[in-house]
C-alpha positions in Angstrom: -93.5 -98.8 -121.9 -91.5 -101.1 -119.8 -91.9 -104.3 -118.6 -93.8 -104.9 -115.6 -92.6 -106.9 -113.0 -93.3 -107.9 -109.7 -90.0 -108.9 -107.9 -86.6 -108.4 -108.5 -84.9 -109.9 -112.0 -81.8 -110.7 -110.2 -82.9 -111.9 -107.2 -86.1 -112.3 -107.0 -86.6 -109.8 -103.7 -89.6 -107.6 -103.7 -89.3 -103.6 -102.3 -88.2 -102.4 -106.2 -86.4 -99.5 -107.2 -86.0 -97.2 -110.3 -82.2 -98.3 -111.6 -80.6 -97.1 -114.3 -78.7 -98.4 -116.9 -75.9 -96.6 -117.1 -73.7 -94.4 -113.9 -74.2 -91.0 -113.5 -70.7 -90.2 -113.6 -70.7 -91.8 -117.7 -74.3 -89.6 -118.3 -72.7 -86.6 -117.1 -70.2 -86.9 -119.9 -73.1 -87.6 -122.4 -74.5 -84.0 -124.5 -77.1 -82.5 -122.8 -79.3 -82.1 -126.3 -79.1 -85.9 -127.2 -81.7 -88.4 -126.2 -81.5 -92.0 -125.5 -82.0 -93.7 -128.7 -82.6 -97.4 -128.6 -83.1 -100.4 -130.8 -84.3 -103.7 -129.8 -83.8 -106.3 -132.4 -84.4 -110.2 -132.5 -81.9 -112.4 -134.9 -81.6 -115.9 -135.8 -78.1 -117.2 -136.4 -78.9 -120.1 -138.5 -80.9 -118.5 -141.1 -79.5 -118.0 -144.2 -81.3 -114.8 -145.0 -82.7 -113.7 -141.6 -84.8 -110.9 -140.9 -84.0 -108.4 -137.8 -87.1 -107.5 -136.7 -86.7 -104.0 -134.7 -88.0 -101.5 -132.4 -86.9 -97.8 -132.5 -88.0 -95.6 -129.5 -86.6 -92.3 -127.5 -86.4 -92.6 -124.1 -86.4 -89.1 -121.8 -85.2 -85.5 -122.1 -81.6 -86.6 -122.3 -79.6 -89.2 -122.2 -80.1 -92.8 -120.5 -82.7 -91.4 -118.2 -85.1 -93.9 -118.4 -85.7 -96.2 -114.7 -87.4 -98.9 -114.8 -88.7 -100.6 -111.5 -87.2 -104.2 -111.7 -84.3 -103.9 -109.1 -84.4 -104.2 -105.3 -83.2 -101.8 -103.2 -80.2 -104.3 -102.0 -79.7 -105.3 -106.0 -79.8 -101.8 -107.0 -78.2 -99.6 -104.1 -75.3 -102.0 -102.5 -74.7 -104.8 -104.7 -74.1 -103.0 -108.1 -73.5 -99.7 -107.2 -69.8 -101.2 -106.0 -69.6 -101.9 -109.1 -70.9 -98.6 -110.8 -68.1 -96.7 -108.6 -65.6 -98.5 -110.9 -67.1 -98.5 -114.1 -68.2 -94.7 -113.9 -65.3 -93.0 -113.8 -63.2 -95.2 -115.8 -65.7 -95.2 -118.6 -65.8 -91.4 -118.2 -62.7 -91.1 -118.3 -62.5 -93.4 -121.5 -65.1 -91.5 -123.3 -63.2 -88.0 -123.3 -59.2 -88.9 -123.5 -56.8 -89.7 -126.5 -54.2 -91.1 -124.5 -53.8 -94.8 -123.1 -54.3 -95.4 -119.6 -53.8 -99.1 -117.7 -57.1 -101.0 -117.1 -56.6 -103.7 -114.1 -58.2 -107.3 -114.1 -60.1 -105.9 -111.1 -61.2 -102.5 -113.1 -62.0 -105.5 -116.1 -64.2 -107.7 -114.1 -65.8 -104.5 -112.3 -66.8 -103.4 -116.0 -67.8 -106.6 -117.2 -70.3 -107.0 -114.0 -72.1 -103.5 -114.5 -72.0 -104.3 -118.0 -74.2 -107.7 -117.7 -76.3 -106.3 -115.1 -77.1 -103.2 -117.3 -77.9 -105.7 -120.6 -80.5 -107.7 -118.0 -82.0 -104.1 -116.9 -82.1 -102.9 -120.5 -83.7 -105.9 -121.4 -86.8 -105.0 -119.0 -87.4 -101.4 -121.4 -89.8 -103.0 -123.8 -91.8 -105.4 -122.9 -91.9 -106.8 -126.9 -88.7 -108.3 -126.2 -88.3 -111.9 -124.7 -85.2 -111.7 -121.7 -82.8 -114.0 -120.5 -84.3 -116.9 -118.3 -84.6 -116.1 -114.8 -82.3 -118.7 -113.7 -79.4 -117.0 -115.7 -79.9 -113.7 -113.6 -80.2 -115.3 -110.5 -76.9 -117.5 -111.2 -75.4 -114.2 -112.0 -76.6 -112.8 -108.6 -75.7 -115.3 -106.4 -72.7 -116.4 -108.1 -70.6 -113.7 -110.2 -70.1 -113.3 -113.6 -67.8 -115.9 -114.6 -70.7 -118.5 -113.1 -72.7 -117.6 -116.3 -72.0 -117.5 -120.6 -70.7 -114.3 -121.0 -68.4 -112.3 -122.4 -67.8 -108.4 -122.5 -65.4 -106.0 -124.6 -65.2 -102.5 -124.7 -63.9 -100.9 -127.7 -62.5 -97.6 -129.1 -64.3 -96.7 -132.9 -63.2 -93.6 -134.8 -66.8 -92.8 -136.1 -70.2 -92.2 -135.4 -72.7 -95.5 -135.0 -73.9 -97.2 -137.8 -77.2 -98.3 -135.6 -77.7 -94.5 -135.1 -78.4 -91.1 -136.2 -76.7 -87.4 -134.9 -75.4 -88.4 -131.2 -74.2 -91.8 -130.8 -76.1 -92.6 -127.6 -78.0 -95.3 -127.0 -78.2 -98.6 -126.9 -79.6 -102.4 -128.7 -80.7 -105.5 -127.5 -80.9 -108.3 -130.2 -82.5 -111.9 -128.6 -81.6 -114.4 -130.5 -85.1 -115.5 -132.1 -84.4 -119.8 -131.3 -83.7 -119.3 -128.0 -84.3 -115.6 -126.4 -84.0 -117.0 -123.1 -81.0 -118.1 -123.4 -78.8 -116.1 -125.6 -79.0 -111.8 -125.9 -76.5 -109.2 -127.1 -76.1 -105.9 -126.1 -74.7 -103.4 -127.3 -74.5 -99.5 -125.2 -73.0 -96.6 -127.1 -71.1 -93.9 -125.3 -70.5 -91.2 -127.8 -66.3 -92.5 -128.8 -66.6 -96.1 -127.1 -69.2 -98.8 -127.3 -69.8 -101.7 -124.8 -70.8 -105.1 -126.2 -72.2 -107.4 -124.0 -72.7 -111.4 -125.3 -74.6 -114.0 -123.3 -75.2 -117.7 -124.7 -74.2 -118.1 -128.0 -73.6 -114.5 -128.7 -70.6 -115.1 -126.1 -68.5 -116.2 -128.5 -69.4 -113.5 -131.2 -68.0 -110.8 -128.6 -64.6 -112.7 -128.0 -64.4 -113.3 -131.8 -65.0 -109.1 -132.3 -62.0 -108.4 -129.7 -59.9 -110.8 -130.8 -60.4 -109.2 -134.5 -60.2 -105.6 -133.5 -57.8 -105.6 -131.0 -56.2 -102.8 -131.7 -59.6 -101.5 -131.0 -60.2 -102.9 -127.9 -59.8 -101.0 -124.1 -60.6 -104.2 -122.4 -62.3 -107.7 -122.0 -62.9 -110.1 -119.7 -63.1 -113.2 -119.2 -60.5 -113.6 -121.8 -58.1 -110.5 -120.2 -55.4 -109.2 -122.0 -52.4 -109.3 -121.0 -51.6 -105.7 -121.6 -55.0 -103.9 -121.1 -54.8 -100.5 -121.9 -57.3 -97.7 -123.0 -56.1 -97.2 -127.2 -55.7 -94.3 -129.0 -58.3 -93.1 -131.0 -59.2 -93.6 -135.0 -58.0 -97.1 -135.7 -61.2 -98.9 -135.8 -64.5 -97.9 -137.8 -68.2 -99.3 -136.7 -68.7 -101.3 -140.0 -66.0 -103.3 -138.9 -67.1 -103.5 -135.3 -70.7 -104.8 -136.9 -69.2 -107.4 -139.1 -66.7 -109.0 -136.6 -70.4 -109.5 -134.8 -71.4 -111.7 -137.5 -73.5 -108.5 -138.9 -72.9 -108.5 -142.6 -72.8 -104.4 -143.7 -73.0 -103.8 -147.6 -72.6 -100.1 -147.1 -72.4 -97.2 -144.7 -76.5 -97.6 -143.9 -76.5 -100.5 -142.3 -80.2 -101.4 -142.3 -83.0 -100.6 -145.1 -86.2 -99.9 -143.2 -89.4 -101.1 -144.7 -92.2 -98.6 -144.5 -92.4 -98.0 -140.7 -95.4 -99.2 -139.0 -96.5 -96.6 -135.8 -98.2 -98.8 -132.7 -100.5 -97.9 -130.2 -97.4 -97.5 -127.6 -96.0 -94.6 -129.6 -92.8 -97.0 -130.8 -92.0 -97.2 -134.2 -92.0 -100.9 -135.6 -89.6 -101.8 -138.8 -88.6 -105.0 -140.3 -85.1 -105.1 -141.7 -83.2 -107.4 -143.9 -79.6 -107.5 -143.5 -78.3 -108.1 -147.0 -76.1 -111.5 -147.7 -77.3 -112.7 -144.5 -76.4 -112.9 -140.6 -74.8 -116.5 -141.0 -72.0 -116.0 -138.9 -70.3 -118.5 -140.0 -70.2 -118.1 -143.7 -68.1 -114.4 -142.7 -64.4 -114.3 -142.9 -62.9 -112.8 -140.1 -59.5 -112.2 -140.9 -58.2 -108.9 -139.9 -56.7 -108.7 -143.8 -60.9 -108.1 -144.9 -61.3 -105.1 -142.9 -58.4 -103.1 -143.5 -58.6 -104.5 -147.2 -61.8 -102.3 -147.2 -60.9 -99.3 -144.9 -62.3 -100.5 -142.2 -59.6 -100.5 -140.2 -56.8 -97.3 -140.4 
């Protein structure tokens, strides 16, 4: 069940549209069997021993085919779909190919658009999770991306999801629990890449991750790199991509579900404890950790 809304999350027009998430030209590249798995977690940074509190659903006959109604036709049809013509076949092209291939700051910032706007859309899916404050969308609207905290990478991982089982489609949305309207993550998996979207104090988290597994990494922005370039494959594993996040992962299953509650909505509800905690500070993030634990090849 989606959220329901009345007017449009970015700019508040009326006339909505079904948009999806993600281009047509990235779920054509997507297995035809898989379906859209997707988590929606809430976590609080400060605690020492938080508890990620998530929501597990499958969305459609096949991948990323879930619309919801929260875009206006202008939002939806002319503003972002410039920006899905980039990002489409780029990321396609990213999710099939070995070899590297030049991004450019304009391809970067193209990416890093879509990407926000998809997070604030993907946010709208459940309506048990708390989104970003409407004045962050519309300053996003109006304005651009660099007029809000955010920051985007996309990275290159040599193994299946940790957050997922059999194809690694889908996507999460963790709110941060003190302040969900003004901080979110998001994370969308695209079978080899994954696109990690921070906003608020989860910003930072996604700069830190790039920065740490940038031999990883096919782009970023704000922070662009000087040499952006699409790496080769099998350098990076997901445990390492979760704990450069400030996710603490003990072993290869990443969370312990409690008993699994079933809701009226058909969802399935489970609390989960990350072990040692989500204190993002108390992690060491030197690249030396992960390849002292295989994390990195």
């Amino acid at each position: 069940m989606g959220a329901v809304t009345s007017v449009c999350i970015l700019c508040g027009g009326t006339g909505l549209t079904r948009a999806h998430f993600v281009p047509r030209a990235i779920r054509e590249m997507l297995p035809n069997q898989s379906r859209s798995f997707s988590v929606m977690g809430e976590a609080a940074t400060s605690s020492p021993g938080p508890v990620l509190e998530l929501t597990e659903k499958a969305h459609g006959r096949g991948p990323f085919d879930t619309q919801p109604r929260v875009l206006c036709g202008t939002c939806n049809n002319a503003w972002m779909t410039k920006y899905e013509d980039i990002t489409g076949p780029l990321l396609a092209k990213m999710i099939c190919m070995s070899e590297q291939t030049t991004v450019t700051d304009e391809q970067a910032h193209a990416v890093a658009t879509w990407a926000l706007a998809a997070m604030l859309i993907r946010s709208t899916v459940d309506v048990a999770i708390q989104r970003l404050a409407s004045d962050f969308m519309r300053a996003f609207r109006e304005h651009g991306i660099q007029a809000v905290e955010a920051q985007v990478a996309v990275f290159s991982l040599a193994n299946s999801r940790a957050l997922f089982s059999g194809v690694a489609v889908g996507s999460t949305y963790i709110s941060d629990i003190e302040g969900p309207e003004e901080s979110a993550l998001g994370l969308i998996f695209l079978k080899e890449i994954v696109v990690a979207v921070g906003a608020g104090k989860f910003a930072w988290l996604v700069q830190r991750a790039a920065h740490v597994l940038s031999s990883g990494v096919a782009l970023t922005w704000p922070e662009v790199q000087p040499h952006q370039g699409w790496p080769t494959r099998g350098e990076v594993h997901d445990d390492a991509l979760l704990l450069a996040l400030g996710i603490k992962v003990p072993s290869r299953s990443m969370f312990v579900p409690s008993t699994p509650v079933r809701r009226s909505t058909g969802s399935i509800r489970k609390v989960v404890r990350v072990p040692a905690g989500f204190d993002v500070k108390d992690i060491n993030m030197v690249s030396d950790l992960f390849e002292n634990h295989g994390l990195i090849q």
